[in-house]
RODO-2510 file (C-alpha; in nm, 4 decimals, decimal comma):
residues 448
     n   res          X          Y          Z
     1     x     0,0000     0,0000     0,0000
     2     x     0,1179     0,3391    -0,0938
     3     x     0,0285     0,6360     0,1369
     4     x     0,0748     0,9782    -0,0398
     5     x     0,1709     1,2589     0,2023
     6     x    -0,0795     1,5592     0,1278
     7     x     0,2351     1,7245    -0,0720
     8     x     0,1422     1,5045    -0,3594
     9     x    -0,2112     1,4571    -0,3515
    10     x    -0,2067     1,8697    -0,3540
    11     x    -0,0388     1,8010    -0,7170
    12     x    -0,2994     1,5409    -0,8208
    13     x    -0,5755     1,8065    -0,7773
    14     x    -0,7148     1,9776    -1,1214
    15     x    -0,6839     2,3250    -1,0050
    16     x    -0,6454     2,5336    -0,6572
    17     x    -1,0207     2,5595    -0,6527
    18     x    -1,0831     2,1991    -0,6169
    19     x    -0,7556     2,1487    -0,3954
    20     x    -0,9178     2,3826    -0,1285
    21     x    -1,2816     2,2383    -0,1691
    22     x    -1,0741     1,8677    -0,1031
    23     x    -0,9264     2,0117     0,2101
    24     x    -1,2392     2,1157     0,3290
    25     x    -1,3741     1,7954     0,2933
    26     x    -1,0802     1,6250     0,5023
    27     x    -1,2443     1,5934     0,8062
    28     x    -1,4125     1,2913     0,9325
    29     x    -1,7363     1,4349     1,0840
    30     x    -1,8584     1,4560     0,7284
    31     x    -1,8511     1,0926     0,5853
    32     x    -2,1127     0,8477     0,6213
    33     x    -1,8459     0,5472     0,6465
    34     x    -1,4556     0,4924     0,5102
    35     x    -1,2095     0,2257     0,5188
    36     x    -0,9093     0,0824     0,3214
    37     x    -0,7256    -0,2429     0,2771
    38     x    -0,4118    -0,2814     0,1047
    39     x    -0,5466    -0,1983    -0,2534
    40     x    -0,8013     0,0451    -0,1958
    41     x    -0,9455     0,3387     0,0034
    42     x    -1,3225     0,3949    -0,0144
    43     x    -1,5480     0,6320     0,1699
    44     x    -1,9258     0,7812     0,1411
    45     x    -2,0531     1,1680     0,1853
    46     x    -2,3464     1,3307     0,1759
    47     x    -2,4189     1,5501    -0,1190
    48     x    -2,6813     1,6971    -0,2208
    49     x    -2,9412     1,4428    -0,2640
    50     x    -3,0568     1,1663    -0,0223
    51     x    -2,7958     0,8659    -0,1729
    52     x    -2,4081     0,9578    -0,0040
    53     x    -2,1488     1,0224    -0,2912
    54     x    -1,9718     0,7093    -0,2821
    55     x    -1,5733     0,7809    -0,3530
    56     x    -1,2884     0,5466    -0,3651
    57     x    -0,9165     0,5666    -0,4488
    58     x    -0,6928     0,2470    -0,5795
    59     x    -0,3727     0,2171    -0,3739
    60     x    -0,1508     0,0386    -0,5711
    61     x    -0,1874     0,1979    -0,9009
    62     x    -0,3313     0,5259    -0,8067
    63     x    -0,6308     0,6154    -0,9562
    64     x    -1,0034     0,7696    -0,8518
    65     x    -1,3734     0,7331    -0,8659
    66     x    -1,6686     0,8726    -0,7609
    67     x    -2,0337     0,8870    -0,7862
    68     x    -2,1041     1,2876    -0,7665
    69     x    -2,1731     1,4403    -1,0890
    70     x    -1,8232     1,6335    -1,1132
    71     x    -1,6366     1,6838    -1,4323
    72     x    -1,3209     1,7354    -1,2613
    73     x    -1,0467     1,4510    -1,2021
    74     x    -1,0187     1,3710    -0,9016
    75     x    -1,2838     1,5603    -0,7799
    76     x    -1,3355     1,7294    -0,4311
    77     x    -1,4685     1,4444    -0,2507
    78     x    -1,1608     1,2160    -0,4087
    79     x    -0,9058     1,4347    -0,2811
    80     x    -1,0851     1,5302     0,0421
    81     x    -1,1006     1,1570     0,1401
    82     x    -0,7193     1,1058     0,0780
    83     x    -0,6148     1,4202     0,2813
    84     x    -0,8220     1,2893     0,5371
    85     x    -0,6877     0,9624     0,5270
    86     x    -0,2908     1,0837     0,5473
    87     x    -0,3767     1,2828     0,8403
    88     x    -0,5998     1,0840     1,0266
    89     x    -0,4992     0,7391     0,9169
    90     x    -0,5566     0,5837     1,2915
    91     x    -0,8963     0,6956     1,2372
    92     x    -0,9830     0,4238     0,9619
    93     x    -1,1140     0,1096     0,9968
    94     x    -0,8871    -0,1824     0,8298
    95     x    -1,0789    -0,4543     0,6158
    96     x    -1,0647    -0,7118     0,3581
    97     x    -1,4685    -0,7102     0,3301
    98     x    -1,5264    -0,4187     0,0643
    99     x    -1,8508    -0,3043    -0,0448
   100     x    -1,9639    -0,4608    -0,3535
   101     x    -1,9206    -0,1163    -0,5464
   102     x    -1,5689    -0,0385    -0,4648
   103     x    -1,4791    -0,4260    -0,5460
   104     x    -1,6746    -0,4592    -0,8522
   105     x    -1,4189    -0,1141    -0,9361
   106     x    -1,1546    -0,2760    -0,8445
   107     x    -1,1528    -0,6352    -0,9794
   108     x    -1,2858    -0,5137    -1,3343
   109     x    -0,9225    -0,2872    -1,2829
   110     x    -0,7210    -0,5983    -1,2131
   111     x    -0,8750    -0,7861    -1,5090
   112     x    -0,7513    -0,5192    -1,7391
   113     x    -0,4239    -0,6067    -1,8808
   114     x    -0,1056    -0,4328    -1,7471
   115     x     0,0500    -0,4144    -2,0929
   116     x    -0,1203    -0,2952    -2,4379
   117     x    -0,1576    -0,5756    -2,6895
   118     x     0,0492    -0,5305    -2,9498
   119     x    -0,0988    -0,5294    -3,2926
   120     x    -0,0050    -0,7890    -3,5929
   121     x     0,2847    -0,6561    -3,7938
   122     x     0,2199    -0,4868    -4,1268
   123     x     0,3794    -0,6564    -4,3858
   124     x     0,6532    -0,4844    -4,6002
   125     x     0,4128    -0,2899    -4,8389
   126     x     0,1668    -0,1467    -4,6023
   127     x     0,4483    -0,0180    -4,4269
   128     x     0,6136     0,1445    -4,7395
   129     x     0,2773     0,3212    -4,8126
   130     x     0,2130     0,4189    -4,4580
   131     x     0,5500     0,5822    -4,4532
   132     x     0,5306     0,7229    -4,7979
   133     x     0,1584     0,8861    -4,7135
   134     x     0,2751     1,0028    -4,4072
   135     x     0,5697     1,1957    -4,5550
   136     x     0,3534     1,3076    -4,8542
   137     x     0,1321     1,4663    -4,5827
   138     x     0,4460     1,6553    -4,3803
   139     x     0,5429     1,7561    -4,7406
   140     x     0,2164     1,9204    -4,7652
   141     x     0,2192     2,0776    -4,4687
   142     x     0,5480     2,2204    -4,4910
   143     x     0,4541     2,3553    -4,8216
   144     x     0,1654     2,5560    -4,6207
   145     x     0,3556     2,7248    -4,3900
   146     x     0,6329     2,8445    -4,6319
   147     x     0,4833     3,1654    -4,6735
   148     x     0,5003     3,2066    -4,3130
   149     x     0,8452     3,0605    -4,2380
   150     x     0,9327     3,3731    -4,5281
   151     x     0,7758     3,5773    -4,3503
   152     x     0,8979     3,5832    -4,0071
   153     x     1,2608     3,5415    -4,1528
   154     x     1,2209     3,8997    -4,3274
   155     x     1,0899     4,0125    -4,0079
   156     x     1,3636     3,8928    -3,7508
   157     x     1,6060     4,0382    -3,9917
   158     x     1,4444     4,3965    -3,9681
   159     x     1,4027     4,3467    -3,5797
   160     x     1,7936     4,3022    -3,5580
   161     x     1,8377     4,5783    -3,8103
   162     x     1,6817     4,7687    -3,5788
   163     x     1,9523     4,7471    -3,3046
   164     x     1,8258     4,6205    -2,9611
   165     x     1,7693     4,9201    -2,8058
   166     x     1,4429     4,9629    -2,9435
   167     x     1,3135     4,6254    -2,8343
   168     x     1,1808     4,7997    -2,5040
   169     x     0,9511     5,0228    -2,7047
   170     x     0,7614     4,7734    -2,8346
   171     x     0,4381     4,6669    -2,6823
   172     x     0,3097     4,3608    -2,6205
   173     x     0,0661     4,3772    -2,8775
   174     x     0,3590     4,3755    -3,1578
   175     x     0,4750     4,0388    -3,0217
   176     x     0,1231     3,8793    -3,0200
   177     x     0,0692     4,0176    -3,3976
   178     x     0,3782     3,8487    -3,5441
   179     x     0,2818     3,5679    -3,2913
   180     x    -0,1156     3,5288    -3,4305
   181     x     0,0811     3,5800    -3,7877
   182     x     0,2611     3,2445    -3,7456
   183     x    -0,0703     3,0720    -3,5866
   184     x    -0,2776     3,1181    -3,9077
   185     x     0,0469     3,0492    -4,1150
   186     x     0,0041     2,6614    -3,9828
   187     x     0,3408     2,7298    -3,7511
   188     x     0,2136     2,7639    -3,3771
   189     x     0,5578     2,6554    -3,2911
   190     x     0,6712     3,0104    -3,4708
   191     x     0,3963     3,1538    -3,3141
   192     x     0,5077     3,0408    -2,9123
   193     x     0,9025     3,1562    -3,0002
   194     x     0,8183     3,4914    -3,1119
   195     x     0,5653     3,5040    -2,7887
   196     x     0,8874     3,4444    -2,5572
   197     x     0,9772     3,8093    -2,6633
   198     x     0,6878     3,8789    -2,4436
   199     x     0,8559     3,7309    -2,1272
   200     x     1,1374     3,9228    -2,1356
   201     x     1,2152     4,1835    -1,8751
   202     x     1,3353     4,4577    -2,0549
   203     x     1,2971     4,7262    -1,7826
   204     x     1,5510     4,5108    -1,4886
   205     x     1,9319     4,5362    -1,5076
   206     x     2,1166     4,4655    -1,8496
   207     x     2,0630     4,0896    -1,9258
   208     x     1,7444     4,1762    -2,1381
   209     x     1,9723     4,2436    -2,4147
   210     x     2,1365     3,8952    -2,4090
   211     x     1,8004     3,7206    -2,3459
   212     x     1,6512     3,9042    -2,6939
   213     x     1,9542     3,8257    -2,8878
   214     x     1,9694     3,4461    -2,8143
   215     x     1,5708     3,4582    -2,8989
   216     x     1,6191     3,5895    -3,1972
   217     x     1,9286     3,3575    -3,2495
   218     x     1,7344     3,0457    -3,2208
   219     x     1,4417     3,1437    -3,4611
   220     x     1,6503     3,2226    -3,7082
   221     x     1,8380     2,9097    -3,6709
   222     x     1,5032     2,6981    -3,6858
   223     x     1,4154     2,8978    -4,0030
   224     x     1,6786     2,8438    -4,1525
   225     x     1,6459     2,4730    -4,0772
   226     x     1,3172     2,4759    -4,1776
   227     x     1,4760     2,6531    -4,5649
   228     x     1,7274     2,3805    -4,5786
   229     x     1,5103     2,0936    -4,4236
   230     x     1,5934     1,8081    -4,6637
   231     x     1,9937     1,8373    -4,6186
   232     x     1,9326     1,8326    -4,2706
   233     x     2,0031     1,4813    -4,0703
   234     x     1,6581     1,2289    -4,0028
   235     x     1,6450     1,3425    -3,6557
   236     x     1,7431     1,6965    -3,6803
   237     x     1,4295     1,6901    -3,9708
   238     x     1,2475     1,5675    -3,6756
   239     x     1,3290     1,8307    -3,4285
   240     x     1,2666     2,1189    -3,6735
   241     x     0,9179     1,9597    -3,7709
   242     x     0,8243     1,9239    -3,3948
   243     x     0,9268     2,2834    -3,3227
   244     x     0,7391     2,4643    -3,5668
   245     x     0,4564     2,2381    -3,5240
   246     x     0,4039     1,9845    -3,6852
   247     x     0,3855     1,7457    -3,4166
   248     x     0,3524     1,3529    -3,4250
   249     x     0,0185     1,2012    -3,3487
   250     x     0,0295     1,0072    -3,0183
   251     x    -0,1853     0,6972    -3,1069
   252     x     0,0707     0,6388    -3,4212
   253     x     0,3971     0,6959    -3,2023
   254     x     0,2787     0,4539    -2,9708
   255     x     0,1801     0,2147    -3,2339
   256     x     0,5250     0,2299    -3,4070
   257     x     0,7211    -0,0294    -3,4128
   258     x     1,0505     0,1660    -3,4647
   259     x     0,9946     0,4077    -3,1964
   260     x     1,2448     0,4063    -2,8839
   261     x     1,0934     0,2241    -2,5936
   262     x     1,1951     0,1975    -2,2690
   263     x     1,0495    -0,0246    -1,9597
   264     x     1,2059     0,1248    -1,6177
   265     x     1,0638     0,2494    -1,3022
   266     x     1,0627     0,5954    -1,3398
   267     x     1,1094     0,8238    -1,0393
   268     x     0,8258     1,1566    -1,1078
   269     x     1,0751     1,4205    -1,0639
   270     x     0,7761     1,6711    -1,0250
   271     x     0,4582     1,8301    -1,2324
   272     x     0,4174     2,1888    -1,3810
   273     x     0,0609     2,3291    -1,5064
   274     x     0,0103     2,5964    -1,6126
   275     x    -0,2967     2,7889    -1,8602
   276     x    -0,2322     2,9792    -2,1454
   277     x    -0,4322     3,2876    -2,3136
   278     x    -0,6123     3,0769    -2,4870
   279     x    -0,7316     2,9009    -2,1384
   280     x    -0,5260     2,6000    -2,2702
   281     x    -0,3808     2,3885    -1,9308
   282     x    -0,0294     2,2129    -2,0393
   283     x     0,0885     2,0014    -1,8120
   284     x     0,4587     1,8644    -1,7897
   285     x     0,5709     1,5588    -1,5812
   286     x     0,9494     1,5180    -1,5130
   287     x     1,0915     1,1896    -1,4799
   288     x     1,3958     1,0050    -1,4682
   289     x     1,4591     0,6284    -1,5129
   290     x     1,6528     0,4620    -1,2343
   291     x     1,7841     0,2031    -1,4678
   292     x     1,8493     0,3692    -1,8313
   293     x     1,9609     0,6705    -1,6337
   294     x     1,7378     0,8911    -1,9016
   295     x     1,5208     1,1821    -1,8084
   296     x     1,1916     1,1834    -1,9861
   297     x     0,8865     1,4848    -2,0433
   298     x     0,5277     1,3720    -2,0282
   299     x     0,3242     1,6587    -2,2075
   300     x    -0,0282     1,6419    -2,1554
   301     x    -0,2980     1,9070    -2,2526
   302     x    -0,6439     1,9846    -2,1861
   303     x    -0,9080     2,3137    -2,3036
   304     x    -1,0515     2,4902    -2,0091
   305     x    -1,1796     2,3155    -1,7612
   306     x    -1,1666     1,9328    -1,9090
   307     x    -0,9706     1,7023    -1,7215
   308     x    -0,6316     1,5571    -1,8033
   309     x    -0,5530     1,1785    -1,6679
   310     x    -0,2773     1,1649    -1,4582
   311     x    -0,0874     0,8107    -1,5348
   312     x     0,1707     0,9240    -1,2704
   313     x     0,1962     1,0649    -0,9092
   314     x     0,4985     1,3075    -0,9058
   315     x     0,7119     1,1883    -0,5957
   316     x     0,6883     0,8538    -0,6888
   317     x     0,8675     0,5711    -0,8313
   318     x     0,6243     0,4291    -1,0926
   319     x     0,7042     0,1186    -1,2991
   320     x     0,5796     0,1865    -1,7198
   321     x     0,7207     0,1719    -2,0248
   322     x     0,7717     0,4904    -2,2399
   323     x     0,7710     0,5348    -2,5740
   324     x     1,0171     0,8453    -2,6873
   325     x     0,9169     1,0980    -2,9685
   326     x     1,2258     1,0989    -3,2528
   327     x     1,4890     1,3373    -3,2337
   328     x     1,8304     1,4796    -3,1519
   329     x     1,7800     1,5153    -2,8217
   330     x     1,5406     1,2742    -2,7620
   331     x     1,2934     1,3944    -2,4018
   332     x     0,9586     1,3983    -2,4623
   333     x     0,7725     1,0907    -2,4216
   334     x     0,4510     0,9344    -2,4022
   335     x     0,3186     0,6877    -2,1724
   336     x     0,2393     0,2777    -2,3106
   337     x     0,1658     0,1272    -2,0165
   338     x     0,2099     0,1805    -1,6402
   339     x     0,1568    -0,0366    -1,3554
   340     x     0,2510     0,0181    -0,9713
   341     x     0,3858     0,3320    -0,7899
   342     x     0,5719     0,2858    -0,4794
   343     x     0,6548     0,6064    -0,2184
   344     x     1,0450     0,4265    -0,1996
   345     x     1,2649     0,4941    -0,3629
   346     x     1,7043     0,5339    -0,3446
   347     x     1,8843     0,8978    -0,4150
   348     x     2,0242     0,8755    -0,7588
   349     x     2,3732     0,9753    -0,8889
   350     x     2,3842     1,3210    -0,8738
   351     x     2,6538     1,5889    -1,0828
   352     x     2,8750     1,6917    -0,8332
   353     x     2,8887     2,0845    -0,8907
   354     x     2,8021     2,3537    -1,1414
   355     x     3,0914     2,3197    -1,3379
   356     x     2,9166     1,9471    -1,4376
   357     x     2,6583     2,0344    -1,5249
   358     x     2,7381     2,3166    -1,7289
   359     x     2,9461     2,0842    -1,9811
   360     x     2,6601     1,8519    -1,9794
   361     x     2,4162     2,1124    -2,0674
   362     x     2,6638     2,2256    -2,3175
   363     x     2,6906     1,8666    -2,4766
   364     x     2,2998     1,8864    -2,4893
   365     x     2,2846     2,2121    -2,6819
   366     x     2,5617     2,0587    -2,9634
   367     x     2,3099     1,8333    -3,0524
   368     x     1,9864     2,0353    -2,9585
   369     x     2,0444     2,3936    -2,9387
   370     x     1,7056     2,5003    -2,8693
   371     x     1,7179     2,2949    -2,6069
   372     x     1,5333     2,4659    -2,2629
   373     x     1,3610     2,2872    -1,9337
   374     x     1,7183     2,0187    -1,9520
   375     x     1,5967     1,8329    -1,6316
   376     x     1,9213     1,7655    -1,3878
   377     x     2,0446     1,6595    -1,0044
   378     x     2,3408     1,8019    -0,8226
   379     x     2,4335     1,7188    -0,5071
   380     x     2,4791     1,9717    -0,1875
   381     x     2,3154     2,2959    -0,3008
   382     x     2,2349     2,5414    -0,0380
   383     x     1,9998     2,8438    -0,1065
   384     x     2,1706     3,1419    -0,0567
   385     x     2,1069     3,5242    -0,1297
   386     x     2,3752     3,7208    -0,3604
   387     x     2,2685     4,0750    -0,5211
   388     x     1,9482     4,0799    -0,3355
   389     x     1,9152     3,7888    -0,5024
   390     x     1,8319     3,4226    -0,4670
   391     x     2,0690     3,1665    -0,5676
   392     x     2,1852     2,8075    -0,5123
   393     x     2,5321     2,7456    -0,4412
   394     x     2,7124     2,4592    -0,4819
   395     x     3,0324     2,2470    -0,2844
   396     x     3,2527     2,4370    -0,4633
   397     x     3,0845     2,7910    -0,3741
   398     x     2,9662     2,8570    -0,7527
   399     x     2,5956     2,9629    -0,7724
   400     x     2,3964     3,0002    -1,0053
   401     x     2,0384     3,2248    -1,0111
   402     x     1,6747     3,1277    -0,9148
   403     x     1,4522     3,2918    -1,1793
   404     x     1,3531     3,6678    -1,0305
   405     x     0,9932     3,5129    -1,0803
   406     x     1,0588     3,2534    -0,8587
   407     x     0,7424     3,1717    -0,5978
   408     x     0,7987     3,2690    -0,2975
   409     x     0,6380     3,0225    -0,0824
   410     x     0,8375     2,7402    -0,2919
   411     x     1,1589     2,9209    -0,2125
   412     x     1,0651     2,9419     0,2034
   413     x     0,9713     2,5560     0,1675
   414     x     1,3423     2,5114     0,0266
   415     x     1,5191     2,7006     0,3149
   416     x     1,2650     2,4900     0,5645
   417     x     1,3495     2,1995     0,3954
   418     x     1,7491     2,3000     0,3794
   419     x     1,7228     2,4234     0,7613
   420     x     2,0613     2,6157     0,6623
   421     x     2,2677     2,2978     0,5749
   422     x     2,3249     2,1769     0,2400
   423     x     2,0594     1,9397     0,0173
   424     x     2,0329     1,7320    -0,2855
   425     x     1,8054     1,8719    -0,5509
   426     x     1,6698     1,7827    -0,8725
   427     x     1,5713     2,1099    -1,0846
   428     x     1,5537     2,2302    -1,4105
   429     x     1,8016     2,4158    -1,6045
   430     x     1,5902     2,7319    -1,7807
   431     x     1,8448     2,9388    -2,0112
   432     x     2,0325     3,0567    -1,7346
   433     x     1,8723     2,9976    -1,4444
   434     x     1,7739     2,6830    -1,2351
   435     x     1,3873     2,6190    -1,1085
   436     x     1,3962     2,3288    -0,8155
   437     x     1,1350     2,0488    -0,8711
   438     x     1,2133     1,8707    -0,5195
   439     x     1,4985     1,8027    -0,2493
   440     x     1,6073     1,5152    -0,0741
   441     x     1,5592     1,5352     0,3195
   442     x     1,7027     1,2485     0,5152
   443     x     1,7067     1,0181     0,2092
   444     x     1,3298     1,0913     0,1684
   445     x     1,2457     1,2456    -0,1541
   446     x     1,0223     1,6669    -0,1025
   447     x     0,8658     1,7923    -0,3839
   448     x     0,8419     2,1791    -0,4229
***
């Protein structure tokens, strides 16, 4: 049985909204019943009609249900009945007799098979066309968005033209033009660079002007890769394609035989979510596999308020296989098939200092130089404050910068966490700054 501490149910919850209806659930005055066994945790609350919601939460492989009418995943009462059962666990009644709704749940769960069945093998021909349709169809696109790609080339060339300087005069609004330009071009990838002009402080110290330039640097690298596509390696081809856009449909990469596949238990390094202007939620799981020593990005997205399934618990070690999109730099995966998550798990080998992890990140950018979010563990960091400042500072005294947006309560839970002594820390290296994802306290794994 895995018990989650409320850390990382709190990043199983949809949105803050349902988070703080869960924790106002937590208390046990106001269920009906609960219990738990080793596999499952099951309760009943009164809603608002005269049957009791009737909840329930498989241990092993962690996953919810529940009878209320809720679009959300989990929903309230879900996450309200595992708060309450991490902090008042003595309070539960242990049994193997389960209800006849939460074990019809769980043995049609069990019956399900832990792998996907693979499908017959095309035979020589059908693959030839599949491949040859497919890259008639990339052609295509490609084709579409060459007006576009023409475009924005002319136009980075007149914003450096320009000089730098006048970068701080323009508005937002002339970002999110040449940005919307690129969207109806076909190229949202385009679009999402140029809107990282946006981000830019422009108005605090003098980096600004290095930021702009190695913005502008990598689109015109991609555009020109996009210009001289065809002389470009097969996975380079693939890089460019993903990052203007054209992106590879899940249900084929999954279903390709010549995709990279890995089976390892995977420790979830942590989970970001965030919601765009266009009330889009992307969500990114970090991971890293304990035995192929690779780090791996599960994207998932969802349109206002619809749910995304979460195959993994961050802070967890979860056993699955993954199934790696093509390319240079090969991080972003998607899940084939997961099965148990365990709470246990050892401290991996760690980069001993900056200097490590600079030449690493350097090696990364040779083959993948727009790389950005390079996930990463070094070893003894302390937080410590330089410039008025926030930094991390390694063994050897280097530090490097927190980003000046940096959440503050995330950055008090660090120095709690730290208690002024040195701690292990996986993070992610963004351009040039460093954004934790969790510590390790007392060999136990704290996500932030």
């Amino acid at each position: 049985m895995n018990q989650l501490t409320e850390e990382q149910i709190a990043q199983l919850s949809p949105d803050t909204a349902s988070l703080a209806a869960g924790k106002g659930l937590a208390g046990t005055s106001k269920w009906v019943s609960f219990a738990y066994n080793e596999r499952v945790l099951w309760g009943e609350i009164k809603g608002s009609g005269s049957t009791p919601y009737r909840s329930q939460i498989d241990l092993t492989n962690t996953a919810f249900k529940c009878s209320c009418p809720s679009r959300k995943f989990p929903c309230k009462h879900g996450l309200g009945l595992y708060l309450m059962f991490t902090r008042n666990f003595a309070d539960f009644t242990k049994t193997e007799n389960e209800p006849v709704w939460v074990k019809e749940w769980m043995d049609k769960r069990a019956s399900k098979p832990a792998t996907t069945e693979p499908k017959p093998e095309a035979d020589v021909e059908t693959v030839a066309k599949q491949a040859k349709a497919k890259e008639k169809r990339q052609n295509k696109r490609l084709e579409e968005i060459a007006g576009g790609v023409a475009e924005l080339d002319l136009w980075v060339k007149d914003l450096l033209r320009g000089g730098l300087l006048a970068f701080p005069e323009k508005g937002p609004q002339f970002w999110k033009k040449t940005a919307a330009r690129m969207v109806d071009a076909k190229a949202p990838g385009l679009g999402n660079m140029v809107k990282e002009f946006q981000e830019i402080n422009y108005f605090s110290g003098n980096t600004w002007q290095g930021e702009a330039l190695q913005q502008a640097t990598k689109i015109f690298m991609l555009l020109e890769g996009v210009k001289n596509i065809d002389a470009l390696p097969t996975l380079v081809q693939e890089d460019v394609k993903s990052l203007i856009g054209i992106s590879r449909n899940q249900k084929e990469l999954l279903e390709d035989a010549a995709a990279e596949k890995i089976k390892d238990i995977w420790l979830v390094l942590g989970r970001q979510r965030e919601v765009n202007d266009e009330d889009l939620t992307i969500q990114r799981d970090w991971l890293y596999g304990t035995q192929s020593k690779r780090f791996a990005l599960i994207l998932n997205f969802a349109y206002r308020s619809a749910p995304i399934q979460n195959l993994v618990v961050p802070g967890t070690a979860t056993q699955a296989e993954l199934v790696f999109y093509p390319g240079n730099y090969p991080l972003r995966a998607a899940i084939k098939m997961v099965g148990s998550n365990s709470t246990q798990f050892s401290i991996p080998e760690m980069f001993a200092n900056w200097d490590a992890v600079q030449e690493y990140y350097t090696q990364i950018l040779s083959k993948f130089p727009w790389a950005d979010n390079i996930p990463l563990f070094v070893k003894d960091l302390l937080p410590v404050t330089h410039a008025s400042k926030w930094h991390l500072r390694d063994s050897d005294g280097y530090i490097m910068p927190l980003p000046a947006d940096f959440d503050i309560q995330k950055l008090y839970q660090i120095l709690a966490l730290s208690g002024g002594t040195s701690v292990h820390m996986s993070f992610l290296q963004q351009k040039d700054t460093v954004v934790p994802l969790g510590v390790w306290v007392e060999g136990k794994y704290k996500l932030i």
